[in-house]
C-alpha positions as CSV (number, residue, x, y, z in Angstrom):
1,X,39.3,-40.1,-35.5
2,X,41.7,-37.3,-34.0
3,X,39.5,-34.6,-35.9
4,X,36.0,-35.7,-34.9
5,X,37.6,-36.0,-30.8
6,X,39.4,-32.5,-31.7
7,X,35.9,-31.1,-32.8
8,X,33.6,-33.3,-29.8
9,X,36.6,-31.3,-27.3
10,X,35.5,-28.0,-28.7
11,X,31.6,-28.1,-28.2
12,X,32.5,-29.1,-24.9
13,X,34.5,-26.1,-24.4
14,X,31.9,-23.9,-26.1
15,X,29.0,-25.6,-23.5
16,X,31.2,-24.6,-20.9
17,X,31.5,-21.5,-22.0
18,X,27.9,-20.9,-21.9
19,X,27.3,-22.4,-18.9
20,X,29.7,-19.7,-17.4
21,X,28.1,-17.0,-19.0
22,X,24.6,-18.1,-18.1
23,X,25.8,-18.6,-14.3
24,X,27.7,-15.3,-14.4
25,X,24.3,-13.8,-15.9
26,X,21.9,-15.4,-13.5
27,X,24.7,-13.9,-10.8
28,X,24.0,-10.2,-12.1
29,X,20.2,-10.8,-12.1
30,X,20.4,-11.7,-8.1
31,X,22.3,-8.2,-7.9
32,X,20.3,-6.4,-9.6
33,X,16.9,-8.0,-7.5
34,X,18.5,-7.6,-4.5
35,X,20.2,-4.1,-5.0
36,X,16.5,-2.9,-6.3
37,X,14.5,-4.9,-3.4
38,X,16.6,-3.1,-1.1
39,X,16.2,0.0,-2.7
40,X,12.5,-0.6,-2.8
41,X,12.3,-1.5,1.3
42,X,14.6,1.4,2.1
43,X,12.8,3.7,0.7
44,X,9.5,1.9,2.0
45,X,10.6,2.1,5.2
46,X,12.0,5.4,5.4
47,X,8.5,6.9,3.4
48,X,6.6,5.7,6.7
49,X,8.8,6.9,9.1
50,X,6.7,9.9,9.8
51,X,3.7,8.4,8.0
52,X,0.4,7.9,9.4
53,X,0.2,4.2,10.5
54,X,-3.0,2.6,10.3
55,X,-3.5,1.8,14.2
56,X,-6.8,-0.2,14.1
57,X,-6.3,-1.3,18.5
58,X,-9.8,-2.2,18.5
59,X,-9.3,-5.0,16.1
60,X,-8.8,-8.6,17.0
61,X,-8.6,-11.8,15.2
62,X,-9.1,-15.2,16.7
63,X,-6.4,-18.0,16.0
64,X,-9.3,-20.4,14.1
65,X,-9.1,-24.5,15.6
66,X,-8.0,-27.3,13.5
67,X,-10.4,-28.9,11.8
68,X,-9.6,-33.1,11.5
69,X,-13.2,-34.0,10.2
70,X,-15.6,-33.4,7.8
71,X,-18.6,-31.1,9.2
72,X,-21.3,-30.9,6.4
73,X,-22.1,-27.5,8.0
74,X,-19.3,-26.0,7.0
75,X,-19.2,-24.6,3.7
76,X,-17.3,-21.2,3.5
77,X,-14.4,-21.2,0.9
78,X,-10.8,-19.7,1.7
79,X,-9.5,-17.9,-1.7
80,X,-6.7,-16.4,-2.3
81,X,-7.0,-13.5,-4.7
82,X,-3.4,-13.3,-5.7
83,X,-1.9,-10.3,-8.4
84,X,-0.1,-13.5,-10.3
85,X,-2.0,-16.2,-8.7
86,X,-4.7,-17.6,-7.1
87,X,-6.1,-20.6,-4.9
88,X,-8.5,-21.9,-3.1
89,X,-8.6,-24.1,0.3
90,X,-11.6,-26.1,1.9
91,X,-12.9,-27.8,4.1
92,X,-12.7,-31.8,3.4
93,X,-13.1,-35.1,5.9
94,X,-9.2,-35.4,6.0
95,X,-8.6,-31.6,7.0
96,X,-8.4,-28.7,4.7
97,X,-7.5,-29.2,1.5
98,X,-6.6,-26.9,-1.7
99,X,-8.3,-27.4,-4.8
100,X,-7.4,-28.4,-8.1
101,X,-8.5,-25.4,-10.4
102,X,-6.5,-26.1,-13.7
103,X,-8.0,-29.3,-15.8
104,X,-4.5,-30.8,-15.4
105,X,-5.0,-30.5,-11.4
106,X,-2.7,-27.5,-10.6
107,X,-3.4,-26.0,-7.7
108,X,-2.2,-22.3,-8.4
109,X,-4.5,-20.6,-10.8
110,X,-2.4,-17.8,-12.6
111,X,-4.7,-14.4,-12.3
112,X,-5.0,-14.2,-16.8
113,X,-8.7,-13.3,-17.8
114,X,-9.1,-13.3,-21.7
115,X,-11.7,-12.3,-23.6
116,X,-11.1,-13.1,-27.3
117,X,-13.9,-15.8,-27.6
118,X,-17.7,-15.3,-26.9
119,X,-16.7,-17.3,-22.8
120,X,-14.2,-15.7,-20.8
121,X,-11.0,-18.2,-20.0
122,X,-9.3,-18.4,-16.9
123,X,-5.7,-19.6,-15.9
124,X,-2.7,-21.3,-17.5
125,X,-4.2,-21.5,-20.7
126,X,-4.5,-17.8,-20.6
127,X,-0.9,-17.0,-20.2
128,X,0.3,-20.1,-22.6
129,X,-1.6,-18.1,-25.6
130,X,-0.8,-14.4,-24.0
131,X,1.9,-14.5,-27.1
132,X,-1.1,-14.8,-29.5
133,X,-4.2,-13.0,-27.8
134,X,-2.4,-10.2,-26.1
135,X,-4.6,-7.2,-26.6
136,X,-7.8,-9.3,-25.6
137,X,-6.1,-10.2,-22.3
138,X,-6.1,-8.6,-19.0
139,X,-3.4,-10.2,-15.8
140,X,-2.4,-7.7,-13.1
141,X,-6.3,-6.6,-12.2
142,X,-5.5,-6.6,-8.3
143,X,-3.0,-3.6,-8.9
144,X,-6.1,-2.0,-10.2
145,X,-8.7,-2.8,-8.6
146,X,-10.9,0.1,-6.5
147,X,-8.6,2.9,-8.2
148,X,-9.6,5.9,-10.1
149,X,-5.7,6.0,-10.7
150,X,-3.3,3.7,-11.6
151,X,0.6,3.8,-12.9
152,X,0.9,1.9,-15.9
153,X,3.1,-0.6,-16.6
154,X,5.3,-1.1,-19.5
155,X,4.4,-4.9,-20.4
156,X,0.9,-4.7,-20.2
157,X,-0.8,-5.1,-23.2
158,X,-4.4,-3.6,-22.5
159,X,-5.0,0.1,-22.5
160,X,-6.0,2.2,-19.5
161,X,-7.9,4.6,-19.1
162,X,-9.9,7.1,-16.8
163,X,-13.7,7.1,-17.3
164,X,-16.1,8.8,-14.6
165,X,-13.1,8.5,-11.6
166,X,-12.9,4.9,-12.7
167,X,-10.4,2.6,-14.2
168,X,-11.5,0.9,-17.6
169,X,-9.4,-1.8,-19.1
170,X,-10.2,-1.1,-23.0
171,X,-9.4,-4.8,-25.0
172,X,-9.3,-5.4,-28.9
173,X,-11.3,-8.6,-29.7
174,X,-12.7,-10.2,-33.4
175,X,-16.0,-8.7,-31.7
176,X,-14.3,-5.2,-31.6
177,X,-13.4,-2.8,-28.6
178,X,-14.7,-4.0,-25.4
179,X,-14.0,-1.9,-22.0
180,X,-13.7,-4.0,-18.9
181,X,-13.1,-2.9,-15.1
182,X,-11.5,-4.5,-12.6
183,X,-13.8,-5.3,-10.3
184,X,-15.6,-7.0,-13.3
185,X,-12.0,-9.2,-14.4
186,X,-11.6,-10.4,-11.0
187,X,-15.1,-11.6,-10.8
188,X,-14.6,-13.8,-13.6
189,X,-11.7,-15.2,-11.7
190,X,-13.7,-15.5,-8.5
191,X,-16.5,-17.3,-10.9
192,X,-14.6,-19.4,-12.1
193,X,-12.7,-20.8,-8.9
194,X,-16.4,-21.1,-7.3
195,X,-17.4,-23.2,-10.5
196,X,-14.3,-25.3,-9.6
197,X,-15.1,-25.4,-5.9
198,X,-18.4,-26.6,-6.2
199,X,-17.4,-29.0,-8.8
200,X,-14.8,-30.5,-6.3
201,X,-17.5,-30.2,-3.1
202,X,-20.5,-31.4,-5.1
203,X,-22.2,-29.0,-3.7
204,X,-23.3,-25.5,-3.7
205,X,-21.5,-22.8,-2.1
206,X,-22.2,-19.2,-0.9
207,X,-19.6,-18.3,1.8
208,X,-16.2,-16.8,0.6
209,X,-13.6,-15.5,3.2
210,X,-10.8,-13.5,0.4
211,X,-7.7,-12.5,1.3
212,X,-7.2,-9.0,0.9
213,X,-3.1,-6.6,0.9
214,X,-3.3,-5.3,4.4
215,X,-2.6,-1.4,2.2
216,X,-5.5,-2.0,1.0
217,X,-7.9,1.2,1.2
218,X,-11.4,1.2,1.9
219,X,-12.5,1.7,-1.7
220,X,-10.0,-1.7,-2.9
221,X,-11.9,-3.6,0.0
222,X,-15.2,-2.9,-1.1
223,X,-14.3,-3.3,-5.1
224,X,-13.2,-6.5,-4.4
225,X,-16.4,-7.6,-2.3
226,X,-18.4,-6.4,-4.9
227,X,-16.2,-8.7,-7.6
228,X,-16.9,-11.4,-5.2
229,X,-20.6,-10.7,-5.0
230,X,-20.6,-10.6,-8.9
231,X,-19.4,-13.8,-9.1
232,X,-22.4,-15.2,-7.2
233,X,-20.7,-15.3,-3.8
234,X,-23.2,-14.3,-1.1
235,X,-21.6,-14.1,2.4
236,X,-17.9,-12.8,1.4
237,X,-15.7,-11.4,4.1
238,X,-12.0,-10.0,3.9
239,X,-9.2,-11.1,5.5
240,X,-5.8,-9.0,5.6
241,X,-3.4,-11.5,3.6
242,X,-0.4,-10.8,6.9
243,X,-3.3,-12.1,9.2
244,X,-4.0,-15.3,6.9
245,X,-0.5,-15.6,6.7
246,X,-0.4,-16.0,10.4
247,X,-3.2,-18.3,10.5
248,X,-1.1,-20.4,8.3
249,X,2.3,-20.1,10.3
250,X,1.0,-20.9,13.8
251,X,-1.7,-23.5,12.8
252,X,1.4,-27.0,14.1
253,X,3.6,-24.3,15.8
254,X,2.8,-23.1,19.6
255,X,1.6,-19.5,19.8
256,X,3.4,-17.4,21.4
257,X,1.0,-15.5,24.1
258,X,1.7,-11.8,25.3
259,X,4.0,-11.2,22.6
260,X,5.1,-8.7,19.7
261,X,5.5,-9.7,16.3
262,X,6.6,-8.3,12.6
263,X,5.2,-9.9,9.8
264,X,6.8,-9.3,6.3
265,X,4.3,-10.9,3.1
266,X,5.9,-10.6,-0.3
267,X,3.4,-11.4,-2.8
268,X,3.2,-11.4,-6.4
269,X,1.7,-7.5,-6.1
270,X,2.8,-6.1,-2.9
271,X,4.8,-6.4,0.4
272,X,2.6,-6.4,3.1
273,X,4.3,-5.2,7.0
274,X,2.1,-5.8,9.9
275,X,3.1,-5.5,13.7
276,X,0.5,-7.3,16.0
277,X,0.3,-8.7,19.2
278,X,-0.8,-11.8,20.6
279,X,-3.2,-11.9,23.6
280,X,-4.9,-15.0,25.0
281,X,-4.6,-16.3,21.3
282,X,-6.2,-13.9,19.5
283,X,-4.5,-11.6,17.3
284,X,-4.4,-7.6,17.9
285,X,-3.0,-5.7,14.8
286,X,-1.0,-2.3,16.0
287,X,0.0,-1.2,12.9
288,X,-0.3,-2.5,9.1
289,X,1.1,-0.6,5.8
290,X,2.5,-2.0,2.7
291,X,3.9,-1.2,-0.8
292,X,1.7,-2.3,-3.9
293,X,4.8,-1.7,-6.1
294,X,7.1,-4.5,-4.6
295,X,6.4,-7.9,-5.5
296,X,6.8,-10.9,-7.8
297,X,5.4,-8.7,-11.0
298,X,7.9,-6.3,-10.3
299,X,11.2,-9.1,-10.1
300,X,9.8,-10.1,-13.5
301,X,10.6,-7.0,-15.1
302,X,13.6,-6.5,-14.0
303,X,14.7,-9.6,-15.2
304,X,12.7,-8.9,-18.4
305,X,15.0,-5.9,-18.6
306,X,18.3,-7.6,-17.7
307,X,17.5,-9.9,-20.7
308,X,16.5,-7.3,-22.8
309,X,19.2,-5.4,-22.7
310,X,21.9,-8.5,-23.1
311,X,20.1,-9.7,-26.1
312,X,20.7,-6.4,-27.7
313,X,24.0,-5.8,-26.7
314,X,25.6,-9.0,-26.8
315,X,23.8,-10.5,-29.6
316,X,22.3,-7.2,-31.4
317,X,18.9,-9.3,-30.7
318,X,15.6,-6.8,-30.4
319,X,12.7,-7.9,-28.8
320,X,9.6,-6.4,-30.4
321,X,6.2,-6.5,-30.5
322,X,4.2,-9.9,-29.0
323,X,8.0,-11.5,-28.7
324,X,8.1,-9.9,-25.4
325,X,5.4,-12.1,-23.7
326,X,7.5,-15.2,-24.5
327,X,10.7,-13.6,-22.7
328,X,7.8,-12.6,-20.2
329,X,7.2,-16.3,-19.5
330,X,10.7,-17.7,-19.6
331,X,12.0,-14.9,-16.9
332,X,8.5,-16.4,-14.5
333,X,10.2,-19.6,-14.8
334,X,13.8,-18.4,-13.9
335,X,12.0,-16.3,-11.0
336,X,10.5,-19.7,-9.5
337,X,13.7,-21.5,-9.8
338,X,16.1,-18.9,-8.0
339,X,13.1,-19.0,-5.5
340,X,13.4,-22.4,-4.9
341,X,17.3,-23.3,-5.5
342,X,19.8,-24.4,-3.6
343,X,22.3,-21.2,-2.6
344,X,25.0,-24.1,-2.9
345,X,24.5,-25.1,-6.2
């Protein structure tokens, strides 16, 4: 009896143990985010110092009313074509209302595009099997979208290259090599959410309002209109993602008239800064830049890289090959909980 309390005291010890080092690991990985995110703004900030801003004076955007009931005229779509995720919000007899893409009812469509059947998947499913059907998968299109250049990163599993001043995604599939752009992934995630939407309207739809990086250059604009026009949208108009964000913000809180405000958006791609006044409640943006290197994708690999290296040197572990995409998916879930946490827990 004393041996089997002797030996039930040292697996508590050794829990604890690991439970220290986990906390004193997840401790380094905040340090290391926050050391590189200020890093990242710093030298964001400092780049635009004598940049030139993108003063667009003549451009206003109207706080939109709150809709409270259903108006059968109304049929555009709100989408949100995220670098990690998507949605998509509409108009419904109790309000606006998000729709369930996944087929378990999520409302956040991850941005995975895979082509290793005959019919494109979208979503969840895509990422579950990334492990397995890497090469014929594409995530991360919004970073490439409307480029002719593009810096590559390390954990994607596609190759990139440069054909005619344009980026083609090349993909191995049981069909053989099959090139892909950007524009044309996207539009399979745009097609697939108005499938969804229409499903969940019962009805048709052809207006599409998409968000769009407020960086975004004239060619990304139009790449992505023409993904959306691909898709079968037929009315599609682009909304900076700081302005939406806005919208959002100020839609059950007074707006502020004749003032100045700084918007900061940290997506899953990009940080988006916009400074804007408010006039007679209508929004006039008076400057807008961003950085399309700062964003969820990029806290994933540096915690991908935190892990990488502990598993070697603490427990001469390698991650090779495919094996990657599974640390890939378990450092996405650690990002989401330190996002959400409790600082005093």
């Amino acid at each position: 009896m004393e041996h089997m309390l002797n030996v039930q005291i040292a697996r508590n010890s050794q829990e604890d143990v690991q439970k220290q080092k986990l906390k004193n690991s997840l401790e380094i990985i905040l340090m290391e985010v926050n050391g590189k995110l200020y890093d990242m703004i710093k030298e964001f900030i400092d780049g635009n110092e004598s940049a030139d801003t993108n003063l667009t004076n003549d451009k206003m955007f109207a706080f939109p009313k709150r809709i409270t009931d259903e108006n059968s005229n109304i049929n555009a779509v709100g989408i949100d074509l995220g670098t990690s995720r998507c949605c998509v919000a509409v108009n419904r007899k109790s309000g606006i209302e998000t729709v369930g893409l996944e087929n378990t009812g999520e409302r956040l469509l991850p941005s995975y595009v895979a082509y290793d059947e005959d019919n494109t998947k979208c979503g969840q499913v895509v990422a579950d099997r990334l492990r397995n059907y890497s090469k014929a998968t594409v995530f991360d299109s919004k970073r490439m979208i409307g480029k002719s250049m593009v810096v590559i990163d390390k954990i994607w599993p596609f190759k990139v290259v440069n054909i005619d001043n344009q980026v083609m995604i090349k993909l191995e599939t049981d069909r053989g090599e099959i090139q892909q752009t950007a524009i044309q992934v996207a539009s399979e995630l745009l097609k697939y959410m108005k499938i969804k939407t229409e499903q969940f309207q019962g009805k048709r739809l052809s207006e599409v309002v998409i968000t769009v990086p407020a960086a975004f250059t004239t060619s990304q604009e139009e790449a992505t209109r023409a993904a959306a026009i691909l898709a079968g949208w037929e009315t599609v108009t682009l909304l900076p993602e700081p302005i939406a964000a806005s919208f959002a913000y100020f839609i059950d809180r007074p707006i502020p008239n004749n003032s100045t405000l700084i918007l900061f958006d940290l997506g899953g791609g990009t940080l988006d800064v916009c400074v804007f006044k408010i006039i007679n409640n209508r929004i006039q943006i008076i400057s807008k830049n961003g950085d399309s290197r700062l964003g969820g994708r990029d806290f994933d690999n540096l915690l991908m890289d935190h892990f990488i290296n502990k598993l070697s040197l603490d427990y001469d572990v390698n991650v090779r090959g495919n094996t990657k995409y599974k640390l890939l998916a378990e450092c996405q879930k650690i990002k989401h909980y330190l996002s959400v946490r409790n600082d005093e827990q």
